[in-house]
C-alpha positions as CSV (number, residue, x, y, z in Angstrom):
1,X,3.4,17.2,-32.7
2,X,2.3,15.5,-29.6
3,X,-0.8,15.9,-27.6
4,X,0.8,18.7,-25.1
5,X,1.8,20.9,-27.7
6,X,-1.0,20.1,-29.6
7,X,-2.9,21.4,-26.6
8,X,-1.1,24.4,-25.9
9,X,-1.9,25.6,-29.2
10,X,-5.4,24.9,-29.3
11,X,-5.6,26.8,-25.5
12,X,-3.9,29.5,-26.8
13,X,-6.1,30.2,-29.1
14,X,-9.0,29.5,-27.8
15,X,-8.1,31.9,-24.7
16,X,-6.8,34.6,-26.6
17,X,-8.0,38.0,-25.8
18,X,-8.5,36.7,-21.8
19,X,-7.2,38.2,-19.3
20,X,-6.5,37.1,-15.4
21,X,-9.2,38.9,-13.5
22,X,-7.1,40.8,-11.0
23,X,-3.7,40.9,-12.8
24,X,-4.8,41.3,-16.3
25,X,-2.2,39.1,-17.3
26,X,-2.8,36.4,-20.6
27,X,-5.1,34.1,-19.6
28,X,-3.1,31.2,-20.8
29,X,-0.2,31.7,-18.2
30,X,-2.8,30.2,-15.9
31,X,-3.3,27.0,-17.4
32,X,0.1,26.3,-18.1
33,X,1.1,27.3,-15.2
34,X,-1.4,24.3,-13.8
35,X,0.5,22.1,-16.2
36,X,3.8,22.6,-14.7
37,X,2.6,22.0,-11.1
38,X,0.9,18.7,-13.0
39,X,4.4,18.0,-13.5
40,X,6.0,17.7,-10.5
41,X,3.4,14.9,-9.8
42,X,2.9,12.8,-12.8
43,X,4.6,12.3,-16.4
44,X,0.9,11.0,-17.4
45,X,0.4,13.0,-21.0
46,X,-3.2,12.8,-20.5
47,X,-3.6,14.7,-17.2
48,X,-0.7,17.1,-18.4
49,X,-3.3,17.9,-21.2
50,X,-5.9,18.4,-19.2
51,X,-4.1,21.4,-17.2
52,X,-4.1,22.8,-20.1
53,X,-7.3,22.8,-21.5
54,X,-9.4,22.5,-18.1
55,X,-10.6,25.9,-18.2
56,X,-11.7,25.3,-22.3
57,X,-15.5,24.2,-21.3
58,X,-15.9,26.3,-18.4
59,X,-14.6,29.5,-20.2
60,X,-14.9,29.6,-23.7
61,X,-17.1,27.8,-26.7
62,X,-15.0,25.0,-26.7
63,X,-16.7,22.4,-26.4
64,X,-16.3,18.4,-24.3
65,X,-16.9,16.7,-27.8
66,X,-14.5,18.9,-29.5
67,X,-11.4,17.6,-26.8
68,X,-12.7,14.2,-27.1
69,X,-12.3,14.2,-30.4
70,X,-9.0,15.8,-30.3
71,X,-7.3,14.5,-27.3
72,X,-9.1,11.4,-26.5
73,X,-11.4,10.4,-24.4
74,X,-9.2,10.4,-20.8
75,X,-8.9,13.6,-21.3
76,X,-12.4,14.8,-21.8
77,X,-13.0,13.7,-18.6
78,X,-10.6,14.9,-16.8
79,X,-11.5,18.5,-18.3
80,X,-15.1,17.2,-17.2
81,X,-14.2,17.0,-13.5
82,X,-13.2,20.8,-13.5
83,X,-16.0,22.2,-15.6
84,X,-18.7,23.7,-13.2
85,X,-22.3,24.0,-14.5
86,X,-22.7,27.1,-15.7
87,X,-26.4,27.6,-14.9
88,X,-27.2,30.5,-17.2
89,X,-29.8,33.2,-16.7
90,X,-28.4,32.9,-12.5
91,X,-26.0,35.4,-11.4
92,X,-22.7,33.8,-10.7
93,X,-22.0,35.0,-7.1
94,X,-26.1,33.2,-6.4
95,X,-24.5,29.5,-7.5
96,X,-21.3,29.6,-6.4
97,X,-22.1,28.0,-3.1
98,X,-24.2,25.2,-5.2
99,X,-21.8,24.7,-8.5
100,X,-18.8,24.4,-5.6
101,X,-20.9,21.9,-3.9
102,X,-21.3,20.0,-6.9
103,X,-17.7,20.1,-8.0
104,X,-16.5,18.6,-4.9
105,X,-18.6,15.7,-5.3
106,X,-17.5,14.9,-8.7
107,X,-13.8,15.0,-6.9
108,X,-15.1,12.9,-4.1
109,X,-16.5,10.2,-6.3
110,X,-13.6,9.8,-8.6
111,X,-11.6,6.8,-8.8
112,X,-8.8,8.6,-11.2
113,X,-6.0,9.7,-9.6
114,X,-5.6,12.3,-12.2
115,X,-8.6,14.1,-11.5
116,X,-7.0,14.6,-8.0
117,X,-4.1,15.7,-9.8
118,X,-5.5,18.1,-11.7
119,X,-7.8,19.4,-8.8
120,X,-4.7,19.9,-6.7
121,X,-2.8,21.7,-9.4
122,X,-5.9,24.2,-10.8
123,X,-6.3,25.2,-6.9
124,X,-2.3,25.5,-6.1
125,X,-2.3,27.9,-8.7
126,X,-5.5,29.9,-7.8
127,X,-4.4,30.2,-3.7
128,X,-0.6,31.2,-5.0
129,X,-2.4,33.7,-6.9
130,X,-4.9,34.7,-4.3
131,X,-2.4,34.2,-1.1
132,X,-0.1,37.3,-3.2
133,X,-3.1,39.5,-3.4
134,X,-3.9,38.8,0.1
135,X,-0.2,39.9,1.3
136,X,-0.5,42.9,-0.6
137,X,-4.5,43.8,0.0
138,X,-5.5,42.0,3.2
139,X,-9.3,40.9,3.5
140,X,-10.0,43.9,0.5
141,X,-9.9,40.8,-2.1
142,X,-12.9,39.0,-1.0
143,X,-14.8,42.3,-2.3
144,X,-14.2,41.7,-6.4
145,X,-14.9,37.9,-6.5
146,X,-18.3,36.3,-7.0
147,X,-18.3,34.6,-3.5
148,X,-17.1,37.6,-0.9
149,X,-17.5,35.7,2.1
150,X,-14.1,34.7,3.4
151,X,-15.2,31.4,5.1
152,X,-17.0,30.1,2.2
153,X,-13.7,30.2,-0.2
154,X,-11.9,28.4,3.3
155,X,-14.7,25.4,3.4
156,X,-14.0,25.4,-0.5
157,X,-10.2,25.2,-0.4
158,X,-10.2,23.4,3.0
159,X,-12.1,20.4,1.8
160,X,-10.2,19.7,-1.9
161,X,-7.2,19.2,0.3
162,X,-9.3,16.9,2.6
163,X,-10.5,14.4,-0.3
164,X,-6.9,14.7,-2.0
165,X,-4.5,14.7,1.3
166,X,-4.5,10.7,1.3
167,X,-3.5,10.0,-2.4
168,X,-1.1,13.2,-2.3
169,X,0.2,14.0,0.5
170,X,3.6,13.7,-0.3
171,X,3.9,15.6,-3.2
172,X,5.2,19.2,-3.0
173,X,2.0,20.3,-4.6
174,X,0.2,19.3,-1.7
175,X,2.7,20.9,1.1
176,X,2.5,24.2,-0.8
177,X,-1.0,24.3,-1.2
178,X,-1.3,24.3,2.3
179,X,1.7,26.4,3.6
180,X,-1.0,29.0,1.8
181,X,-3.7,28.1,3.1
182,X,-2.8,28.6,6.6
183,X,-1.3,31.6,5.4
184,X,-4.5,33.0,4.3
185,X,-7.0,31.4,7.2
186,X,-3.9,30.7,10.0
187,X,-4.2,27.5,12.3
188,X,-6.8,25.5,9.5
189,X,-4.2,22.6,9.2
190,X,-2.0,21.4,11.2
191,X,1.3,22.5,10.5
192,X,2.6,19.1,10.2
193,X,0.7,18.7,7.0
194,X,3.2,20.4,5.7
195,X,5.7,18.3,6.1
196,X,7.0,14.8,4.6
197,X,4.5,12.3,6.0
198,X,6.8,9.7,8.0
199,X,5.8,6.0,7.1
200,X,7.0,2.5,8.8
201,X,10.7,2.2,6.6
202,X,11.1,-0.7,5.5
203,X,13.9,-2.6,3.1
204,X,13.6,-5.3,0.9
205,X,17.6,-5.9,0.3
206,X,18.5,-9.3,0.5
207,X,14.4,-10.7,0.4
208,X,13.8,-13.5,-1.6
209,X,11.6,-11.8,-4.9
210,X,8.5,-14.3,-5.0
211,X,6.1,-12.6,-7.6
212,X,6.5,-10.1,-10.3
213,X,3.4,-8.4,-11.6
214,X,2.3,-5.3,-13.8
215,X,2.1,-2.9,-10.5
216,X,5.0,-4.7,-8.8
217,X,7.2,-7.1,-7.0
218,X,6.2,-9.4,-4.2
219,X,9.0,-10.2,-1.9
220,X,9.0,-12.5,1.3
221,X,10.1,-10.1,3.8
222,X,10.3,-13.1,6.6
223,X,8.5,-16.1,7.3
224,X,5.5,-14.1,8.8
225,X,5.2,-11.5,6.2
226,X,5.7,-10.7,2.4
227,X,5.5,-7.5,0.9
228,X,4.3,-6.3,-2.1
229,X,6.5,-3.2,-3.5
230,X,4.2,-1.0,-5.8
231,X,6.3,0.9,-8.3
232,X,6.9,4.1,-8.3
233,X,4.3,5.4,-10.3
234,X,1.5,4.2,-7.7
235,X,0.3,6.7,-5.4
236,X,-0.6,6.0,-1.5
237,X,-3.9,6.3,-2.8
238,X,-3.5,3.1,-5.7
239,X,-1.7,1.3,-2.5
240,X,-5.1,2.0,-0.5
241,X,-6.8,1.5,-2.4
242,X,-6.1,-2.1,-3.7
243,X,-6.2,-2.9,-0.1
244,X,-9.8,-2.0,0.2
245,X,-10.9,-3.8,-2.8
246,X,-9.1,-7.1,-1.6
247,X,-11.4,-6.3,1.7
248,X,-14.4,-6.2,-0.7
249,X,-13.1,-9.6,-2.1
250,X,-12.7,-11.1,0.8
251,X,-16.2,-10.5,2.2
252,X,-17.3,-11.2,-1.3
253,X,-16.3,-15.2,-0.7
254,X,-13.2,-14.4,-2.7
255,X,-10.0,-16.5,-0.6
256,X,-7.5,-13.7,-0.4
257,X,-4.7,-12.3,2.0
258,X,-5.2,-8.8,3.9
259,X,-2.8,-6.3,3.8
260,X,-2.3,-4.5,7.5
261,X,0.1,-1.7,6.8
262,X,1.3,0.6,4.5
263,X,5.0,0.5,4.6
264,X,7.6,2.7,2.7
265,X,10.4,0.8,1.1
266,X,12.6,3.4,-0.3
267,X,10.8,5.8,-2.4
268,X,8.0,3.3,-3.1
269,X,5.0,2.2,-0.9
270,X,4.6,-1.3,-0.1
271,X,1.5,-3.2,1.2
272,X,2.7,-5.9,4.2
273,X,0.8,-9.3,4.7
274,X,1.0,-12.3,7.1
275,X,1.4,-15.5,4.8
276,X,2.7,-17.8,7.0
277,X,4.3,-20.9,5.6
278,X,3.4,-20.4,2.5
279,X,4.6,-19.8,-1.5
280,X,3.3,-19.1,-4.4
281,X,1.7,-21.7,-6.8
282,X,4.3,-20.3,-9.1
283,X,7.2,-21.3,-7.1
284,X,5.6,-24.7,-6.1
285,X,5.5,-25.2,-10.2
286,X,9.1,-24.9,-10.3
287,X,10.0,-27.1,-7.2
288,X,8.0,-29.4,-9.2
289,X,7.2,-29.5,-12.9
290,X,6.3,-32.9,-12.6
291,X,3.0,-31.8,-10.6
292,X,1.6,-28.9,-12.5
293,X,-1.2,-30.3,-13.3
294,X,-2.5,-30.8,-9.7
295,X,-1.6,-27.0,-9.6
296,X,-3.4,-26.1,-12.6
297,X,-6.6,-27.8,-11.0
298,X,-6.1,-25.7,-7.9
299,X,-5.7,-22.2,-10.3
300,X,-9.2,-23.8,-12.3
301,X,-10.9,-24.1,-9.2
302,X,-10.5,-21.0,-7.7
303,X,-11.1,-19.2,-11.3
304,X,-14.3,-20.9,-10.7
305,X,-15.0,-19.7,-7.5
306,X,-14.4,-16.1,-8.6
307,X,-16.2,-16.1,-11.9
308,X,-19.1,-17.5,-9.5
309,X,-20.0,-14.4,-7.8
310,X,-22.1,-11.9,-8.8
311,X,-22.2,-8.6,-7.7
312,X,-24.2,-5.4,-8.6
313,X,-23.3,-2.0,-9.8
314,X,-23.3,-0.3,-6.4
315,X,-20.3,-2.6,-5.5
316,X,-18.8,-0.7,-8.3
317,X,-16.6,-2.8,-10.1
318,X,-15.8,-1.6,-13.7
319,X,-16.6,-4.3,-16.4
320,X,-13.7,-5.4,-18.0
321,X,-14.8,-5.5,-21.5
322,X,-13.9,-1.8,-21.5
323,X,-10.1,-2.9,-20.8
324,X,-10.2,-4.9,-23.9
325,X,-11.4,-2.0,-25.7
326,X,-8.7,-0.1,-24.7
327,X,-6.7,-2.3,-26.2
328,X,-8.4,-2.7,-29.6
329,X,-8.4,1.2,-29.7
330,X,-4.4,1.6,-28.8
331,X,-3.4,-1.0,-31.2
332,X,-5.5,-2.2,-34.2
333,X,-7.0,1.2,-34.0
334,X,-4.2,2.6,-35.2
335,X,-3.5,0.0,-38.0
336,X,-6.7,-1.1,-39.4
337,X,-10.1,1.0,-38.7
338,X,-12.6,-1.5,-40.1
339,X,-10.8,-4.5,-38.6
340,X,-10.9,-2.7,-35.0
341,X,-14.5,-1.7,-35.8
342,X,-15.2,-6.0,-36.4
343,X,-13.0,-6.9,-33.2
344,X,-15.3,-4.2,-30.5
345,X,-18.7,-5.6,-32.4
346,X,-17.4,-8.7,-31.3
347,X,-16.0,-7.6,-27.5
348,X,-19.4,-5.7,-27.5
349,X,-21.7,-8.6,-28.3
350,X,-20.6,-10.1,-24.8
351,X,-23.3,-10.5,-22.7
352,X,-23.2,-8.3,-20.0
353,X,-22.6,-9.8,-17.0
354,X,-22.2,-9.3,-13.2
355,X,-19.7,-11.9,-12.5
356,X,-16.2,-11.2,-11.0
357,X,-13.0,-11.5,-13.2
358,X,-9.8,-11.1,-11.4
359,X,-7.7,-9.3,-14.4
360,X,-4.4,-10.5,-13.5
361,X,-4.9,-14.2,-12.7
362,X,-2.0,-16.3,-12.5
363,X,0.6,-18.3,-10.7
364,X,2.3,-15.8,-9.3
365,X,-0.6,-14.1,-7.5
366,X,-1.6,-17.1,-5.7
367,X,-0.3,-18.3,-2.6
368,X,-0.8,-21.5,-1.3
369,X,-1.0,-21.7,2.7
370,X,-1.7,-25.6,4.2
371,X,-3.0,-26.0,0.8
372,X,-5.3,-23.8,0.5
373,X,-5.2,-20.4,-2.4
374,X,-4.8,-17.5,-1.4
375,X,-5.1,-14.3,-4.2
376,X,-3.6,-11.4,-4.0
377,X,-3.4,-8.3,-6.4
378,X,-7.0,-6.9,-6.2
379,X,-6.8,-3.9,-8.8
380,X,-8.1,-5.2,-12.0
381,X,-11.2,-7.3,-10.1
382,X,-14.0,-6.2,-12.5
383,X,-17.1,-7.9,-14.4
384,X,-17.4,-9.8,-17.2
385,X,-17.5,-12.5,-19.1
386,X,-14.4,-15.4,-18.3
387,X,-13.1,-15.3,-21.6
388,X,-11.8,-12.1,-20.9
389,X,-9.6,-14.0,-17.4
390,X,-8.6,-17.3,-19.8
391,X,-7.2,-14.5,-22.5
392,X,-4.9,-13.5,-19.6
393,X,-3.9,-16.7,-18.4
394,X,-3.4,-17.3,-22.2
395,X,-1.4,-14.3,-22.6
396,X,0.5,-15.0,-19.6
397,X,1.0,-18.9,-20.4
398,X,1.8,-18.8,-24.3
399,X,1.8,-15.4,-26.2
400,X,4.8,-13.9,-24.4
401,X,6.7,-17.1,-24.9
402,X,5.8,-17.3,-29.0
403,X,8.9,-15.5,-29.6
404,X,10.9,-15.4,-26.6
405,X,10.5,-18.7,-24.1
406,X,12.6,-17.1,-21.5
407,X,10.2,-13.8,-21.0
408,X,8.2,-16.5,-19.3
409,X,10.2,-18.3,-17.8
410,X,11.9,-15.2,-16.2
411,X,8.0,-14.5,-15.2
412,X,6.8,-17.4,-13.7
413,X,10.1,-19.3,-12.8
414,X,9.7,-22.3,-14.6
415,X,10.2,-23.3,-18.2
416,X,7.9,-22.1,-21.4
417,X,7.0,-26.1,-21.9
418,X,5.7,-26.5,-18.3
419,X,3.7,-22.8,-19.0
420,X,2.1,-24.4,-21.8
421,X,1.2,-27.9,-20.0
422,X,0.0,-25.7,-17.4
423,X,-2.2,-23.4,-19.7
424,X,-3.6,-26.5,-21.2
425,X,-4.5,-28.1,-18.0
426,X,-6.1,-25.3,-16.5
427,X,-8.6,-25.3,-19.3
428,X,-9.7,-28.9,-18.7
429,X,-10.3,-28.7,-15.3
430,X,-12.0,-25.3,-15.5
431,X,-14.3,-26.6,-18.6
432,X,-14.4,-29.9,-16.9
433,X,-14.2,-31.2,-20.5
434,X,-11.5,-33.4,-22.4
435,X,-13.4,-32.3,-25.8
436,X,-10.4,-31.2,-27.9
437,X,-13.2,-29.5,-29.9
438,X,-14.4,-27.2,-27.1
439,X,-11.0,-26.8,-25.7
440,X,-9.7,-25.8,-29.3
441,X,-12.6,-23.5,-29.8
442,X,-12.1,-21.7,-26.7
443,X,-8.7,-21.2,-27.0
444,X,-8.7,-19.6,-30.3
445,X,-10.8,-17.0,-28.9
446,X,-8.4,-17.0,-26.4
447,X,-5.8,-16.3,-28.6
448,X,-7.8,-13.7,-30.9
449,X,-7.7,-11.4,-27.7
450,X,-4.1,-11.7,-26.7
451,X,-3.2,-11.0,-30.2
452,X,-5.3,-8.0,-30.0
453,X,-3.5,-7.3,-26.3
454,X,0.0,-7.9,-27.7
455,X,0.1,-5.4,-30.6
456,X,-2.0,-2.9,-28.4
457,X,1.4,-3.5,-26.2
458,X,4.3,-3.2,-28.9
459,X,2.2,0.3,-29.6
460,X,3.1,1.3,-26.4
461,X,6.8,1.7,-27.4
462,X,7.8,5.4,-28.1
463,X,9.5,4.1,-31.2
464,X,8.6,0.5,-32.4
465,X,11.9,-1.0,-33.9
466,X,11.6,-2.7,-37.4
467,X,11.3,-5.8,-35.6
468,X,7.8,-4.3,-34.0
469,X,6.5,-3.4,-36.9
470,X,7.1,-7.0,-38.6
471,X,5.7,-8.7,-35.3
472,X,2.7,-6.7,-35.8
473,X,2.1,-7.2,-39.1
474,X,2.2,-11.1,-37.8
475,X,-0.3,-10.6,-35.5
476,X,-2.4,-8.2,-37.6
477,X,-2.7,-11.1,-40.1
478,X,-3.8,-13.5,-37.9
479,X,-6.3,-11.0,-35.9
480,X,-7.6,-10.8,-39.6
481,X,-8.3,-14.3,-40.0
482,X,-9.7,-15.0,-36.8
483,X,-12.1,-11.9,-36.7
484,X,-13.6,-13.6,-40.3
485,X,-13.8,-16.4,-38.4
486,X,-15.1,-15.7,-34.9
487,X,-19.4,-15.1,-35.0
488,X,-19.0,-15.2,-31.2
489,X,-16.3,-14.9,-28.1
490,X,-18.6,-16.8,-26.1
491,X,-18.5,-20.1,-24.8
């Protein structure tokens, strides 16, 4: 049984015995109704769940522990977003005005684009609801909820679709949800909301593919511009948002390149920047193997220069020890308990720290412009300890060549030995060290957190082949004998 159906069970039965206020139809309808419009905007299991138990907290003795425990953590708090305080001993219709308030900021503040999701979904289905009473009963309806003021419910339904019209805009969802608004309060939107937001079209066909990374391809577009072509799954909002953080970079000391438009390329969005005369350090590599060390002092320096900067927690940058939680937990988790309990002592025993980490440094997201780096790909920048960025480069270098040289040299552009020189260069310029001890030291713990990355990846797969289930049994072992190993990720 999956989570979804796992879900639909639980809500059932949790619900059972509720009723629809006005219709007096099952209760459950609604929140799978909310599921289905979750749907049409994402495949994501986790918010799909969380249509369907969002009303669990808010409306019955379920409980936020109970779903974590159950569903996971995501999804707690995406059912979070949508639970209201309840404020008992106060009449209902006395908070509304306050517990809406407060709602609206959770949705403000969130960085998850499945909270928006959800939001947008639980209120399509509320205003379909309330826009069919309304054609049948007129302004009657206002008189059995707990807020009877008209204009109150508009500010409320008016100003989710303000904080969610930039991420999802496009989506039917959001065209429908206002087509009823309007309906209900005429002339709040303009009626061009409704309709499919026209972007700058652009095509990549025939472009020159320069850079390949987990959120997508980087193409130059002409000698002025490149373009980086999110995939499909990224929203507007991811687009924007990765934008803005490379703006917080940049200020931050950080050499990057600023995107100036949002362009449409197809059915996906794609961020434009000028990069005149210039390539990446991945495609210099390949003009010429023969140099990749000067390159690799280049990448070391600039590593240095980010993991120089400190920042605090109002520039809120997450701290990147979490990500490699995630992967202990989707991976080991799932094959060992005690040995993923020994690997997070160890991920947790890193000093905090408030220095920048890029999260997808390598060749490929660097472009070199009269000699000078400039980084690109802003939406892992986080905190943390640098052992976390030389695990990527590590990852990126080595790991995904162990088995198969061309993966990386289909990634990079140049061959699996020059990826290794180049790994093992980096490190002595970034160390500043020729110690083969220090270098050998460092590189094991390295190594002990791509392993731990790599089999949280193979988990990934739907259906890991045989051949999955023998490479991680490979990597298990030697996560096993490093973790006996390791007092300390540190260096």
């Amino acid at each position: 049984m999956n989570k979804i159906e796992e879900s639909i069970i639980y809500a059932t039965i949790m619900h059972q015995g509720k009723v629809r206020k006005f219709s007096g139809t099952p209760y459950i309808l609604h929140p799978l109704e909310v599921a289905q419009i979750i749907s049409t905007m994402t495949d994501d299991e986790d918010v799909i769940t969380a249509g369907i138990l969002h009303d669990i907290v808010e409306d019955t003795d379920g409980t936020l522990g109970e779903i974590k425990k159950r569903f996971g953590e995501r999804v707690a708090q995406l059912v979070d977003s949508e639970s209201e305080n309840k404020y008992p001993g106060e009449k209902r219709s006395d908070t509304w005005k306050r517990r809406k308030g407060e709602s609206l900021l959770v949705l403000k503040n969130s960085q998850d684009i499945g909270v928006k999701i959800l939001w947008l979904a639980d209120k399509l289905a509320n205003i379909r609801s309330l826009a069919g009473l309304y054609s049948e009963e007129g302004e009657k309806i206002w008189r059995g909820l707990n807020q009877s003021d008209p204009n109150e419910h508009l500010w409320y339904y008016r100003s989710v679709a303000e904080i969610v019209e930039l991420s999802l805009n496009r989506t039917g969802a959001f065209k429908e949800y206002i087509k009823h608004i309007n309906f209900i309060w005429p002339g709040t939107f303009d009626r061009e909301k409704a309709r499919y937001r026209k972007y700058r079209e652009v095509s990549t066909e025939g472009c020159k593919r320069i850079g390949r990374g987990a959120k997508g391809d980087v193409f130059r577009y002409d000698d002025e511009l490149v373009i980086k072509v999110f995939n499909e799954n990224n929203t507007y909002h991811d687009v924007e948002e990765e934008i803005q953080k490379s703006r917080r970079a940049f200020v931050l000391g950080i050499p990057t390149a600023i995107s100036f438009g949002i362009v449409s390329v197809g059915k996906q969005y794609g961020a434009m920047y000028e990069l005149i005369d210039s390539d990446t350090v991945s495609a210099c590599i390949a003009r010429d193997p023969g140099q990749v060390e000067s390159y690799a002092k280049i990448m070391a320096e600039l590593a240095r220069t980010i993991h120089g900067i400190t920042v605090t927690e109002d520039d809120g940058f997450p701290s990147v020890s979490e990500r490699l939680k995630n992967y202990v937990t989707g991976g080991i988790g799932k094959e060992d308990e005690k040995l993923a309990g020994r690997c997070l002592k160890l991920i947790d025993a890193l000093s905090g720290s408030d220095n920048l980490v890029h999260g997808d440094f390598h060749t490929g997201n660097v472009f070199l412009q009269n000699g000078e780096p400039l980084l690109i790909d802003m939406d892992r920048l986080s905190t943390g300890h640098p052992i976390a960025e030389i695990s990527d480069l590590y990852y990126f270098y080595v790991i995904l060549g162990e088995n198969d040289p061309s993966v990386i040299e289909d990634f990079m552009g140049f061959s699996y030995e020059c990826a290794r020189t180049f790994f093992k260069s980096f490190l002595k310029f970034y160390l500043d060290t020729e110690d083969e001890g220090i270098l050998g030291d460092v590189t094991q713990k390295a190594s002990f957190l791509c392993y731990i990355r790599i089999v949280n990846k193979i988990h990934k797969k739907n259906e890991p082949s045989k051949e999955d289930r023998e490479q991680i049994q490979q990597y298990m072992e030697k996560i096993r004998d490093l973790a006996g190993r390791l007092d300390t990720l540190e260096f």
